[in-house]
C-alpha positions in Angstrom: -0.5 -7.4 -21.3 -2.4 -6.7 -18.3 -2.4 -4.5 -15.4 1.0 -4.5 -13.5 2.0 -5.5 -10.3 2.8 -1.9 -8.8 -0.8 -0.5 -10.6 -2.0 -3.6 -8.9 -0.8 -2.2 -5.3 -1.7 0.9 -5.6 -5.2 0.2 -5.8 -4.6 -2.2 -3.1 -3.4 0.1 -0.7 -6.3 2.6 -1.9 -8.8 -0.2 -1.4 -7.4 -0.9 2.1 -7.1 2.3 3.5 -11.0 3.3 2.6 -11.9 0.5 3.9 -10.5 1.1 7.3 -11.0 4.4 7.1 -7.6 6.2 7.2 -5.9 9.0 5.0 -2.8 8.7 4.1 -1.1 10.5 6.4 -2.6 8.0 9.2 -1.7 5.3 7.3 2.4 6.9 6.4 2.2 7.2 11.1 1.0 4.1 11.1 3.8 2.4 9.1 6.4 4.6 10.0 7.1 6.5 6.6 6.6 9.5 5.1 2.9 9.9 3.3 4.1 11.4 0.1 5.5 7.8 0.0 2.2 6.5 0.5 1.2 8.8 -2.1 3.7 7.7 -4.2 2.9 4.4 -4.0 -0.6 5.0 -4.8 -0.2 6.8 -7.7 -0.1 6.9 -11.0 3.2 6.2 -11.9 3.9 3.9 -8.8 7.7 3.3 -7.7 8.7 -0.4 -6.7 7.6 -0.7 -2.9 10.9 -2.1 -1.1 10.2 -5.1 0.6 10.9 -3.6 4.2 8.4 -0.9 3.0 5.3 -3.9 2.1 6.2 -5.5 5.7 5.3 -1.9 7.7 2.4 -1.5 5.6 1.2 -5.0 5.7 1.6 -4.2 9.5 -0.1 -1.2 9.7 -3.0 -3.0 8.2 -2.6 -6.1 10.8 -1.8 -8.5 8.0 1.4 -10.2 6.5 2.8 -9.0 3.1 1.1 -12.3 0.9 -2.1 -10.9 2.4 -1.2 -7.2 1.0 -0.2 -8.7 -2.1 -3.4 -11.1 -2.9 -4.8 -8.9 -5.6 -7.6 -11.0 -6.2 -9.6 -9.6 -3.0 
């Protein structure tokens, strides 16, 4: 079985936030969370992401959440 879908978004969210430059402190501000959530999310042993959650950060990054989630990019 392959990769799964948290895995999948937390090298998403690493992905995205190098390529805009931002820690992820900026990025926790930017969302309005904490960043050891951010953190979390990106780690190794990801928690689910709430949906609320995917819709700040998809904001944060200017984008809606089936743009966050298109792990093919």
């Amino acid at each position: 079985m392959g990769i799964d879908i948290k895995a999948k978004l937390a090298k998403r969210l690493k992905a995205l936030r190098r390529k805009h430059k931002i820690t992820q402190e900026k990025l926790a501000e930017m969302a309005g969370t904490d960043y050891k959530h951010i953190q979390k999310l990106e780690g190794k042993a990801p928690p689910a992401a709430q949906v609320d959650t995917l819709e700040k950060i998809a904001k944060a990054f200017n984008m809606n959440v089936s743009k966050l989630l298109n792990f093919d990019k």
